[in-house]
N, C-alpha and C positions, 0 to 999 in steps of 0.2 A: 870501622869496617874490617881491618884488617884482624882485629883480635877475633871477629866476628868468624870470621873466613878461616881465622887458625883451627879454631873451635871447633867448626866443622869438617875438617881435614883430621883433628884430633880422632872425632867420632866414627869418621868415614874408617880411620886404620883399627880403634878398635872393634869395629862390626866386623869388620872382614876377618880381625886375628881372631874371634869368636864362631866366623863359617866354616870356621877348620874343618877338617873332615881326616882320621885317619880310615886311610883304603879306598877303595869303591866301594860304591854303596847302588844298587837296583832298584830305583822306585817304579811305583804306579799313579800317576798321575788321573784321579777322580773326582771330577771336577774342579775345583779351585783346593783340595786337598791334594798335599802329595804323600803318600803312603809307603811304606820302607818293604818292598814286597819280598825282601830274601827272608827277613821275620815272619810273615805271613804263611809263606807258603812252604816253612820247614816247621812251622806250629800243626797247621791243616795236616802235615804229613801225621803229626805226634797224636792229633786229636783224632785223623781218623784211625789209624791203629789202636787205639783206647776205646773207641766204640764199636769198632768192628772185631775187637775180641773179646769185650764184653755182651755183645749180640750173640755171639757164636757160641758162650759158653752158657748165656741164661734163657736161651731158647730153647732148649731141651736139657735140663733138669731131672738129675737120676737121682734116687733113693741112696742105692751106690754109687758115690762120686766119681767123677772121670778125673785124669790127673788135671784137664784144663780146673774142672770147678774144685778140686782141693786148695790148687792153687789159688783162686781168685777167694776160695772162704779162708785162705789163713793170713793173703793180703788185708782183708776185710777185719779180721781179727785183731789183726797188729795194728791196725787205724786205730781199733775203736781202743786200743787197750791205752795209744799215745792220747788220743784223745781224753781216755778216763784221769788219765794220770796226770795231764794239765789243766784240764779245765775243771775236775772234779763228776759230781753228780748230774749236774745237767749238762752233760757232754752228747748227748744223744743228739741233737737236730745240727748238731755242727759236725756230726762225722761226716757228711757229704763235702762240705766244706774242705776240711780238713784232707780227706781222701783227695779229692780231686786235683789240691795242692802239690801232693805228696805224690801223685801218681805221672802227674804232668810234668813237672820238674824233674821225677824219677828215667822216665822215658824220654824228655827232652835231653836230660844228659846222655843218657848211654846212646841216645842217636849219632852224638856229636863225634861220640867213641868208633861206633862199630859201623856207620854208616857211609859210607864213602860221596858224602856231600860234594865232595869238591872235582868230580867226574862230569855231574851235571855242568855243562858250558850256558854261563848268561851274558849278555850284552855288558853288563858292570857288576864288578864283582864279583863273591861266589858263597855258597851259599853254607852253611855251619850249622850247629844243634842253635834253637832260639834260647838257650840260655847263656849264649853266647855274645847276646847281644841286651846293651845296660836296659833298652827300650822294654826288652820282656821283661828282666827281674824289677824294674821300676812299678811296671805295671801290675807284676805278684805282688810287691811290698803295698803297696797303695790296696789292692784289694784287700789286703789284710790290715791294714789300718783303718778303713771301711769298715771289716768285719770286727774290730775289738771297740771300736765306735759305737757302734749298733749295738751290739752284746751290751755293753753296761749302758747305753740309755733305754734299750726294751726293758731290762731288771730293775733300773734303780730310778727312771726320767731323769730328770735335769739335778736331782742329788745328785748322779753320775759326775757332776761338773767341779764337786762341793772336795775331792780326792786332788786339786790342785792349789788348794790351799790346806793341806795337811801333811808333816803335824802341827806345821805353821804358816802364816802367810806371805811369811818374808820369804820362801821356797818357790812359790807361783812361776818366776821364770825358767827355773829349774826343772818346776815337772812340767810345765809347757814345752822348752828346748826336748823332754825327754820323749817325747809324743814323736817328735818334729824326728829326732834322732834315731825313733824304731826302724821306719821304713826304711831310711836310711844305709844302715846299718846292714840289715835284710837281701837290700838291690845288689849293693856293692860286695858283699860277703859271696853270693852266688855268683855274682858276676867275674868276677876278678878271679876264682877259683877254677873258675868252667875254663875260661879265657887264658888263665895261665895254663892248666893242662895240653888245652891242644897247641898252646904255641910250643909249649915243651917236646910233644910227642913231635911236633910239625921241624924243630929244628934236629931233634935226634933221627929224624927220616933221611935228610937232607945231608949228615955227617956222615951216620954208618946204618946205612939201609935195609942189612939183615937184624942183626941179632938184640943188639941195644934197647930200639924201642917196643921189642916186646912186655918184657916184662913191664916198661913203664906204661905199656895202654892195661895192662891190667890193676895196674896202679890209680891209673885214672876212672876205670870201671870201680872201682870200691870206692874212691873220694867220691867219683858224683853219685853214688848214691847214698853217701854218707854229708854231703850237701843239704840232699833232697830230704833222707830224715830228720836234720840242723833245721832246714826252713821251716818244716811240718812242724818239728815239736816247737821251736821261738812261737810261730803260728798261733798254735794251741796256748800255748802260754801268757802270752798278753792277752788273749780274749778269757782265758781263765782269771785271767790279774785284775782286765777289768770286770769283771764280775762280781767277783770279793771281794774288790775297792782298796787290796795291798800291795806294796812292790812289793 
């Protein structure tokens, strides 16, 4: 009984060293779901700005472009050219894909930048760019492991499967862990990079409040968006790799 009883006092301390939490965190509580609402409602901020300047620019469509629609065809441009260049030839029905990666992450960083999230007062915690938080980039890596899934079983069916015992089969766990290791790689690369930025710019605030963290928020304006082209083109590349069936 007693080893019995240790056991579970064992397990009682490690559940709890596992509910860790660093900071506050703001849920929403939706019926027996509890939902992380400061993620939520700084994505909703990203996504309606992305739709609502895309509305504003393809509703009235000129012959002579305006500077909105120049911009949005050389945004468009640069997709499709990252796209062409990873994926190859049939890169076309994944440009939306691809774009909408590239554009989300683009604008969720530079929110985290130039936005003054942390004015808005919540009951717990406060509220940051969502790619600030692992829960988003887990969720973009995962969709894109989704999508390089898809990609090589709509081209090749379950031959697709036949690229994890090659060029041998003593490798199987290897390209299996590598699968495992994409999204991986993906969550935590954006993650850690967004996250160390604002803790950077947030403690040089705190030091010397004029002059210092200027230059380093612009600092941070070129890295995230040089994240956001990192994640687009890995993106395009594994759905390209799986395609062609080569690392």
């Amino acid at each position: 009984m007693n080893v019995l009883l240790c056991s579970i006092n064992t397990l009682k301390r490690l559940y709890d060293i596992s509910a860790v939490e660093v900071g506050q965190h703001f849920y929403w509580q939706i019926g027996s779901f509890q939902v992380h609402a400061q993620v939520l409602i700084t994505s909703w901020v990203v996504i309606a700005f992305l739709l609502v300047s895309a509305i504003l620019v393809i509703r009235n469509l000129q012959t002579i472009p305006t500077f909105g629609q120049n911009f949005f065809e050389y945004v468009l441009e640069f997709i499709r050219d990252v796209s062409k260049t990873q994926i190859g030839e049939d890169y076309g029905p994944w440009v939306p894909f691809i774009g909408t990666m590239f554009l989300f992450i683009f604008v969720s960083n530079w929110s985290g930048a130039l936005l003054p999230w942390k004015i808005i007062q919540l009951p717990h915690g406060e509220l940051a760019a969502p790619t600030n938080d692992i829960n988003t980039t887990v969720a973009l890596a995962l969709l894109t492991s989704v999508a390089y899934f898809y990609a090589g079983l709509s081209k090749k069916g379950l031959a697709y499967f036949s690229k994890y015992i090659q060029p041998t089969p003593i490798l199987l766990p290897i390209n299996i862990l590598e699968d495992f290791t994409k999204p991986l790689s993906l969550s935590f690369r954006l993650f850690g990079n967004i996250l160390a930025d604002e803790l950077v710019v947030v403690v040089l605030v705190s030091l010397v409040p004029l002059v210092v963290p200027i230059p380093v928020m612009f600092l941070g304006l070129f890295t995230s968006g040089i994240q956001a082209l990192i994640f687009a083109t890995l993106a395009a590349a594994y759905i390209g790799e799986s395609m062609e069936g080569h690392h």
